[in-house]
MIKOL-853241 format. One record per residue (C-alpha): residue in three letters; chain; x, y, z; residue number from 1. Coordinates in steps of 0.5 Angstrom, whole numbers, plus 2048, in hexadecimal, padded with zeros to 3 digits. Example, Ala and Ser with C-alpha at 12.3 -4.5 7.8 and 13.67 -1.06 7.14 Angstrom:
resn chain east north up resi
ALA A 819 7F7 810 1
SER A 81B 7FE 80E 2
//
This chain:
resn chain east north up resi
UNK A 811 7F4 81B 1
UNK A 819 7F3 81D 2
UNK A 81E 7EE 81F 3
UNK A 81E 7EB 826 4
UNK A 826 7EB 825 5
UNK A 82A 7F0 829 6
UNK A 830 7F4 828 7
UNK A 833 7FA 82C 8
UNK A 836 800 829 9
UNK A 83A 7FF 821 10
UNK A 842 7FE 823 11
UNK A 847 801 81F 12
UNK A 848 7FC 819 13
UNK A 849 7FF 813 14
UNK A 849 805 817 15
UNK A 84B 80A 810 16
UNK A 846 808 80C 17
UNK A 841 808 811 18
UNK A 843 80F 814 19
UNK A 841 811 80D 20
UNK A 83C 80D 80A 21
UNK A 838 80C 811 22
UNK A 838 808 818 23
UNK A 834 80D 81C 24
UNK A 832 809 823 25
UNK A 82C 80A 827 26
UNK A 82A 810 82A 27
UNK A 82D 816 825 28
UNK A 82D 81C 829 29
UNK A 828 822 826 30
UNK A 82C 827 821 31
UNK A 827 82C 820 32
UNK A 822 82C 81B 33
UNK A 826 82D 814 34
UNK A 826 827 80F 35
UNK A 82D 825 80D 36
UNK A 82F 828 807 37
UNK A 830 822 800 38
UNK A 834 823 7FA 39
UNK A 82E 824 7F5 40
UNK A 834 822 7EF 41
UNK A 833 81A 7F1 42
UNK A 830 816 7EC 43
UNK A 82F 80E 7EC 44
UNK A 834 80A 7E9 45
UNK A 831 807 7E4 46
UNK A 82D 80E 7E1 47
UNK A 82F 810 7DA 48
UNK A 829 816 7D9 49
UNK A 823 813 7DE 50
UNK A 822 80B 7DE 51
UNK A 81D 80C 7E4 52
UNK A 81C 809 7EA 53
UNK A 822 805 7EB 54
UNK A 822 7FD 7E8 55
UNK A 828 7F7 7EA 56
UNK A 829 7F2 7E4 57
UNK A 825 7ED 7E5 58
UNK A 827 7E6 7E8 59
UNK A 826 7DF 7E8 60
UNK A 827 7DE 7EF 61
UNK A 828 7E2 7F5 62
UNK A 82D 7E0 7FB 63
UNK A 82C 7E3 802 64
UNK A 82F 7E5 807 65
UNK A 82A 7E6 80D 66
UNK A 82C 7EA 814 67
UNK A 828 7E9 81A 68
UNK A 824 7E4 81B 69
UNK A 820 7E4 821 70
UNK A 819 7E4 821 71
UNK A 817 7E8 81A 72
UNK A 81E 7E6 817 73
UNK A 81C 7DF 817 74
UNK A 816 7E0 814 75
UNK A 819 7E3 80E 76
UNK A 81E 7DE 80E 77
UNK A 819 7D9 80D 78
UNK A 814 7DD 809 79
UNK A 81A 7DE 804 80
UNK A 81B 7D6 804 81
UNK A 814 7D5 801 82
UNK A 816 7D9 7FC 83
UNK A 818 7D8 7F5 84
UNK A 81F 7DA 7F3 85
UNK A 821 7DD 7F9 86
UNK A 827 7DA 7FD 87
UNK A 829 7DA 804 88
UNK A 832 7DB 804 89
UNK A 834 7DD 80B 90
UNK A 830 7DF 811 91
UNK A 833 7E4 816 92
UNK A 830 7E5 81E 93
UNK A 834 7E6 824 94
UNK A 831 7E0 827 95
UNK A 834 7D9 824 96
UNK A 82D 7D6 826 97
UNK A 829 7DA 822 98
UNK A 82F 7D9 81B 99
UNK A 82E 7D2 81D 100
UNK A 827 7D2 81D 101
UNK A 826 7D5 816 102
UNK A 82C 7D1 813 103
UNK A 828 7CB 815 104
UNK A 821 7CD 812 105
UNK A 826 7CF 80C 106
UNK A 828 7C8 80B 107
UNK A 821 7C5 80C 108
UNK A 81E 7CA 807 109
UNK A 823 7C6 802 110
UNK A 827 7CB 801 111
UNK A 82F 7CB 803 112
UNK A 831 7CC 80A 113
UNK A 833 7D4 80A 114
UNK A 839 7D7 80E 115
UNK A 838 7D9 813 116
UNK A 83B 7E0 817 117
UNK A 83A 7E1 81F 118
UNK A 841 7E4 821 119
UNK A 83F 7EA 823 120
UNK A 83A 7F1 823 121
UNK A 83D 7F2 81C 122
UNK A 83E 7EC 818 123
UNK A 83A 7ED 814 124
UNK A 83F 7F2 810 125
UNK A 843 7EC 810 126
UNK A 83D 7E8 80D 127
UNK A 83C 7EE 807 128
UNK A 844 7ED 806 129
UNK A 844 7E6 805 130
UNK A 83E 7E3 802 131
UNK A 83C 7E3 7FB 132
UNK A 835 7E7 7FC 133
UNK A 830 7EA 7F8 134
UNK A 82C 7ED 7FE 135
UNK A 82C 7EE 805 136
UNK A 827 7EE 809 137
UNK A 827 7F1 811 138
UNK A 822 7F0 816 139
UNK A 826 7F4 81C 140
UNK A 825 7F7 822 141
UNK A 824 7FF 81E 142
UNK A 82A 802 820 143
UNK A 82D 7FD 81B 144
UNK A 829 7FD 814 145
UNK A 82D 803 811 146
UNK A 834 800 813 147
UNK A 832 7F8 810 148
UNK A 830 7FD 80A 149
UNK A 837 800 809 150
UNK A 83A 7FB 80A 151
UNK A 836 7F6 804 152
UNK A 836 7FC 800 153
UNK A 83D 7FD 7FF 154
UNK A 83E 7F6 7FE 155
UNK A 83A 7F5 7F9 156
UNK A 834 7F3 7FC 157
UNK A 82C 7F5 7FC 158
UNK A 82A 7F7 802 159
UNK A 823 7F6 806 160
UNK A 822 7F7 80C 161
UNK A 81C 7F7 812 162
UNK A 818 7FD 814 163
UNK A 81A 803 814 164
UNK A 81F 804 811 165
UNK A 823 809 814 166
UNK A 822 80D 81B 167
UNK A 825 814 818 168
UNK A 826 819 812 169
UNK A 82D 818 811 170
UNK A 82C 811 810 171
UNK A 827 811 80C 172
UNK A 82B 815 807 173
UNK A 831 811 809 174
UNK A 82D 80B 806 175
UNK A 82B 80F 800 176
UNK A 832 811 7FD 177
UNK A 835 809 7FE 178
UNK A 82E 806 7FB 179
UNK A 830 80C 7F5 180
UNK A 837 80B 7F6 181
UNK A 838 804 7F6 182
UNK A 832 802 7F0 183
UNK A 82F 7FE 7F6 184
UNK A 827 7FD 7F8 185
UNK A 826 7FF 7FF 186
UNK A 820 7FD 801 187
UNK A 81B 7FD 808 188
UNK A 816 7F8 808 189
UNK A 80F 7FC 80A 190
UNK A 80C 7F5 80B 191
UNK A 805 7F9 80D 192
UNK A 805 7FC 805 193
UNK A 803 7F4 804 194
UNK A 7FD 7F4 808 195
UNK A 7F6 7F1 805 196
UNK A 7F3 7F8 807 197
UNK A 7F9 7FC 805 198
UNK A 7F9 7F9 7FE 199
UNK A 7F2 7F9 7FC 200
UNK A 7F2 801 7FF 201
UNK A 7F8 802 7F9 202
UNK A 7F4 7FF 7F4 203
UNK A 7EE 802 7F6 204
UNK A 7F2 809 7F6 205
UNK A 7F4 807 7EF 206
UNK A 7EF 806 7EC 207
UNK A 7EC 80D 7EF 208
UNK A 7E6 80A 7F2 209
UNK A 7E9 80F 7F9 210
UNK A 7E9 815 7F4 211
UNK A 7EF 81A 7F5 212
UNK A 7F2 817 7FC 213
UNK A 7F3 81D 800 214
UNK A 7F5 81B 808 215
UNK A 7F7 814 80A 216
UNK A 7F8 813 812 217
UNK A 7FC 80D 814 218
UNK A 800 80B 81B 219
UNK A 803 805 81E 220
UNK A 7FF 804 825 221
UNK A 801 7FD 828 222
UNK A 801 7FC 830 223
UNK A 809 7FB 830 224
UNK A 80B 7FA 837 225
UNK A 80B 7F3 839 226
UNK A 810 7F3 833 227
UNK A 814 7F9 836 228
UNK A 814 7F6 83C 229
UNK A 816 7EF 83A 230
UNK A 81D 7EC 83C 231
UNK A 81E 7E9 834 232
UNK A 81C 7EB 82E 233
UNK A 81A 7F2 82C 234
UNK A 81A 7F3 834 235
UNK A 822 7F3 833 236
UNK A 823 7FA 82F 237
UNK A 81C 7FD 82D 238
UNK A 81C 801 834 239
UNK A 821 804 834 240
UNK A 81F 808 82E 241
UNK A 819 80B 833 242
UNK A 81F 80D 838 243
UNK A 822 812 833 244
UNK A 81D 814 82E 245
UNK A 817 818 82D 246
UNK A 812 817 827 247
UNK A 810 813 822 248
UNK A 814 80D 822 249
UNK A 811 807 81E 250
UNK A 80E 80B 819 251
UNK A 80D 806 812 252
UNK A 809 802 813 253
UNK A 803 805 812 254
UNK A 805 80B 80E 255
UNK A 808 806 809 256
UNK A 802 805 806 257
UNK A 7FF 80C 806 258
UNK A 806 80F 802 259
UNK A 804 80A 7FE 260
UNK A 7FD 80C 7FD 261
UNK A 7FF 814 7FC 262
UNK A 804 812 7F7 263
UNK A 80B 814 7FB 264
UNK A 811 815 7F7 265
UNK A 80C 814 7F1 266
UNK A 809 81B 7F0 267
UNK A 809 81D 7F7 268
UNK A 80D 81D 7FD 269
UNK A 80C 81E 805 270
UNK A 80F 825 806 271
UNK A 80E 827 80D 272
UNK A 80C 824 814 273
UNK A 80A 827 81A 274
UNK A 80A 822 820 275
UNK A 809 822 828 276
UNK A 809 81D 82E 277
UNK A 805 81B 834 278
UNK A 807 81B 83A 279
UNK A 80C 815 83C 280
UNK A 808 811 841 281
UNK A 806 80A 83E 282
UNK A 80D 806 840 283
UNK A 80F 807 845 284
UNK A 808 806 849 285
UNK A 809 7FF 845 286
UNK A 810 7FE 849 287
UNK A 80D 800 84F 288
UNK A 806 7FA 84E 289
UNK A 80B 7F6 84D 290
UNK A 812 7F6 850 291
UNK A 814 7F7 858 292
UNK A 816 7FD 85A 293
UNK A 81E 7FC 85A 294
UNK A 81E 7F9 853 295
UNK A 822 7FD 84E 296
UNK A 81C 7FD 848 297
UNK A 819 802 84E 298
UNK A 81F 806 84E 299
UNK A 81E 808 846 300
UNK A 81C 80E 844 301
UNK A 818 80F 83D 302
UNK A 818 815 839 303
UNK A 813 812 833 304
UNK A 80D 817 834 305
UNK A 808 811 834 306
UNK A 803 813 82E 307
UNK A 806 817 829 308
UNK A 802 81A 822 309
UNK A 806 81C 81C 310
UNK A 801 821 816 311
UNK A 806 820 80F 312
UNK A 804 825 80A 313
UNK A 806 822 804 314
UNK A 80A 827 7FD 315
UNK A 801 826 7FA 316
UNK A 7FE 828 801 317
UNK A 7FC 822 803 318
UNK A 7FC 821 80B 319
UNK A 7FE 81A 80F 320
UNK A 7FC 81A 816 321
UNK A 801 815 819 322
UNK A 800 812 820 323
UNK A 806 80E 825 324
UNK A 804 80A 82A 325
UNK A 807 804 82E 326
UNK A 807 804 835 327
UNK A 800 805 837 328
UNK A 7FB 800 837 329
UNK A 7F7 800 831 330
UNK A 7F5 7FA 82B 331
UNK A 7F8 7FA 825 332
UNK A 7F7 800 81F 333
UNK A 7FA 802 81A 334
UNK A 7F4 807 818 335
UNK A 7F6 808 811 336
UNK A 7F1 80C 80E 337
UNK A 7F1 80F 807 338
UNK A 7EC 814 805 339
UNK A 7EB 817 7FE 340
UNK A 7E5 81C 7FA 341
UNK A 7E1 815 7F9 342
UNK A 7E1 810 7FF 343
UNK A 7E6 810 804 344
UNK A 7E9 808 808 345
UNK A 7EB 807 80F 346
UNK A 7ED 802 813 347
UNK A 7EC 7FF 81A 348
UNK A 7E7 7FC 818 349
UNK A 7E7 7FB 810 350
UNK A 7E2 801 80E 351
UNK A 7E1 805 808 352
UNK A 7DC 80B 804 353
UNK A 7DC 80C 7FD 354
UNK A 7D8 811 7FA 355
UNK A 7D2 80E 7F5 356
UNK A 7D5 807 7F8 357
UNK A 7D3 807 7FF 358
UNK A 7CC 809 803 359
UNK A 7CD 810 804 360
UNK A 7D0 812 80A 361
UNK A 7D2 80A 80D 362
UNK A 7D7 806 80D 363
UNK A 7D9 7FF 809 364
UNK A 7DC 7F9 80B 365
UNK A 7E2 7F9 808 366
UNK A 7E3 7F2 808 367
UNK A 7DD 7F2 802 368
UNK A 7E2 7F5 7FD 369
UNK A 7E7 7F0 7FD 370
UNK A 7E3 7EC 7F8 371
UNK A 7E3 7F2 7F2 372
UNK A 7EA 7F6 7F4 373
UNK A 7EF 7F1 7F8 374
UNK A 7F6 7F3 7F6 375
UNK A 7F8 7ED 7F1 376
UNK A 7FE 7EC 7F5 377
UNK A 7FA 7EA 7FB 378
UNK A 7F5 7E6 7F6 379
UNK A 7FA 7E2 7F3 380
UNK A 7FF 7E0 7F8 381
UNK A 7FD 7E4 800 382
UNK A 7F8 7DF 801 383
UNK A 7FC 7DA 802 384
UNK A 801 7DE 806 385
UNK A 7FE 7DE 80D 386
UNK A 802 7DC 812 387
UNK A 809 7DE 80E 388
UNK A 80A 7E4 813 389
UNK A 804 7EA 815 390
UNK A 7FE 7E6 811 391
UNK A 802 7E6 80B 392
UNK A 805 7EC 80A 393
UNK A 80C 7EB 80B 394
UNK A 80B 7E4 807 395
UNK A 80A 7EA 801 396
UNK A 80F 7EF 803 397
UNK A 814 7E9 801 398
UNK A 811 7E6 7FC 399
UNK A 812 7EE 7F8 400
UNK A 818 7EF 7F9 401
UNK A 81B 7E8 7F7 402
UNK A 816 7E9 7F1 403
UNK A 819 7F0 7EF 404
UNK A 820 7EE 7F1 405
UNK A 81F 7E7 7EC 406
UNK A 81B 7EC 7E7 407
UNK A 820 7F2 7E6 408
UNK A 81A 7F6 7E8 409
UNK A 81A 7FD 7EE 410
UNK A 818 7FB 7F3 411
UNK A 811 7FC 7F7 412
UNK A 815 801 7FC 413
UNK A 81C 804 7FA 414
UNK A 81F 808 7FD 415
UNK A 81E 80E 7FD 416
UNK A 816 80C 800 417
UNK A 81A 808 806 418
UNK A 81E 80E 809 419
UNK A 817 812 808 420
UNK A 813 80F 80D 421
UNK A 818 80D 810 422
UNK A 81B 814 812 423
UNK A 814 816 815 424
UNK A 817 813 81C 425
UNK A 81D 81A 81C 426
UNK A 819 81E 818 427
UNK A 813 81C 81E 428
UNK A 819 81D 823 429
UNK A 81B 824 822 430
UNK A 814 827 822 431
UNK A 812 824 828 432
UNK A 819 826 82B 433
UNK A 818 82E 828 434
UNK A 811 82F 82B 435
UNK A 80D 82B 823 436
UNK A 811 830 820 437
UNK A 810 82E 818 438
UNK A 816 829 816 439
UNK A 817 829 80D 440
UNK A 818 822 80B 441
UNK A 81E 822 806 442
UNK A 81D 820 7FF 443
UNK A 821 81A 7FF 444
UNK A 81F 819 7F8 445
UNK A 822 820 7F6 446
UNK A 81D 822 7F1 447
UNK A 81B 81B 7ED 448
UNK A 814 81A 7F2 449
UNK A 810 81F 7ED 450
UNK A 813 81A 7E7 451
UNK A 813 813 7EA 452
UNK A 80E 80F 7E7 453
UNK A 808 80D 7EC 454
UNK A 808 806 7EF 455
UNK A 802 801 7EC 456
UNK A 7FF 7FB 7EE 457
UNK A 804 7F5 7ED 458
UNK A 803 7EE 7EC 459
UNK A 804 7E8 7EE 460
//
């Protein structure tokens, strides 16, 4: 669900600002199992006594600077084209071919043709600086999201990036000091939260028709390896990640939605994980298939444990089962199941059980709810948005944030949900790498998850 862009370590630009604020390369060395501490006196900017989950004034218009655009890049790109009110001013790639190409789609789309910013690795700072922006949207390579961030936080910009949205708990928190210190959404588009059967499971948690939710279990399990092994696109960065890193790497996609569905940061939290690892066996019997003996991909060594599972115990008992795997051959799942005291969902394939609803003791098509609970977003505008990027759901991802933004409404996701499920991958790291010892999740929210109001069922 990234761009197929690539870029190398972060340079030393800004270097004061980013030393403080938070330009951390790939691979950051283990530090024990405390969590950093934060100062608890940090209040929003815009807080008097307590406003609630933040909101920007609205706009009649909001212009776009958009960083990296390979392959899922360009879909945003055109998705944010095709929608009302959203306008595309800069485009930033290493690549001039690629700037080029956006800018062109730009022109024919009717709108201006945007700048273009392709100097090097850290043009995008200048791009931040430089152009009259509401927002910034990255779709880099990982190690990049929390420096694009930074940078068009403290330029005055929105922010918005791919998954995850950061790779360690130091910049996770670093990202929440500039969202307060700056006044500024910072947000990560989960695009699976958009999801038909997401969706509707949602509702129909809202609606109480599961009971109380008591478990949920989730995953990102997708057979990777010709990707990584790949001479362009996601091939040149994503496996390098597998050589220094040993846990959950891609946790959000399908831990999202069951956040959602569990009410984090809303009256609950994830408190605990506890996380171990497979051997590590399946890229490198890949190299040997597929590569002669002397190549250089035959010499690369992995430390990724090839399935890795995580239990999250949430602050109200809750229990998430969390499974990695990408370097096996297996078909796509998310698994995706939430179970509560009156029925219970699960995906791959669509089923579900609600008591006094379903046969006792059998599973239902799922497919057969849709009529009675499909969310209204997806009622309203998703079927029409096949084909805009992963059956649709990256055409919704974009089309909530520009609303929010042009309305002056929270987001979907604020800050304080990306860090959370994005801290996973350390938090995963350090317990794999302490023998799964137990790793405590910081409370990025400092205390507000007890008061913030739940998340309802938008509208298109």
């Amino acid at each position: 669900m990234t761009s197929h862009c690539s870029h190398s370590e972060p340079a030393d630009v800004g270097r004061r600002e980013f030393v403080r604020l938070g330009a951390v390369g790939l691979g950051a060395a283990l530090t024990g199992t405390g969590i950093p501490s934060r100062p608890a006196d940090l209040t929003h900017p815009t807080t008097d006594q307590d406003p609630g989950p933040f909101r920007a004034p609205p706009m009649d218009e909001v212009r776009i600077g958009f960083v990296g655009v390979g392959g899922m890049g360009q879909v945003h790109v055109r998705n944010l084209l095709d929608l009302d009110g959203a306008r595309i001013k800069a485009i930033c790639d290493i690549v001039p071919e690629k700037v080029a190409k956006m800018q062109q789609a730009t022109v024919a789309a009717g709108q201006p043709r945007p700048t273009g910013y392709f100097r090097g690795e850290t043009d995008f700072v200048r791009m931040c600086e430089e152009e009259e922006l509401d927002l910034v949207y990255t779709a880099t390579p990982w190690r990049w999201h929390v420096s694009v961030l930074l940078a068009a936080m403290r330029n005055g910009k929105h922010a918005a990036s791919e998954v995850p949205m950061a790779t360690t708990v130091e910049d996770c928190w670093r990202l929440v000091e500039a969202a307060e210190r700056y006044g500024k959404h910072c947000v990560m588009m989960e695009n699976v939260n958009y999801g038909r059967a997401e969706m509707m499971v949602f509702r129909m948690v809202r609606l109480g028709l599961f009971g109380e939710i008591l478990h949920g279990e989730c995953g990102y399990l997708h057979d990777l390896r010709a990707v990584k092994f790949a001479d362009e696109g996601e091939g040149l960065w994503r496996r390098e990640h597998a050589k220094h890193r040993n846990g959950n790497l891609y946790p959000t996609h399908g831990l999202g939605p069951v956040a959602n569905c569990m009410d984090n940061n809303r009256g609950d939290r994830f408190e605990s994980l506890v996380s171990m690892s497979s051997p590590s066996r399946g890229l490198q019997l890949w190299a040997e298939e597929h590569y002669p003996p002397r190549h250089p991909k035959r010499r690369e060594t992995y430390v990724l444990g090839d399935v890795n599972t995580s239990l999250i115990r949430t602050a109200g008992g809750r229990t998430i089962f969390l499974s990695h795997d990408t370097n096996l051959p297996r078909p796509y799942s998310r698994i995706h199941l939430v179970q509560g005291t009156r029925g219970i969902f699960q995906g791959y394939p669509d089923r579900l059980h609600l008591e006094q609803r379903s046969p006792a003791h059998e599973w239902e098509d799922a497919g057969v709810y849709y009529e009675e609970f499909e969310h209204p977003l997806w009622r309203a505008i998703g079927r029409t948005a096949p084909g805009r990027g992963h059956g649709g759901m990256d055409y919704l991802e974009d089309y909530r944030l520009i609303k929010c933004l042009r309305d002056g409404t929270p987001t979907d996701m604020n800050v304080y949900d990306g860090v959370s499920l994005s801290v996973v991958s350390e938090l995963s790291e350090r317990s794999v790498a302490t023998g799964s010892q137990p790793q405590e999740f910081p409370d990025f929210t400092r205390g507000k998850w007890r008061t913030n109001p739940r998340l309802g069922v938008i509208e298109a």
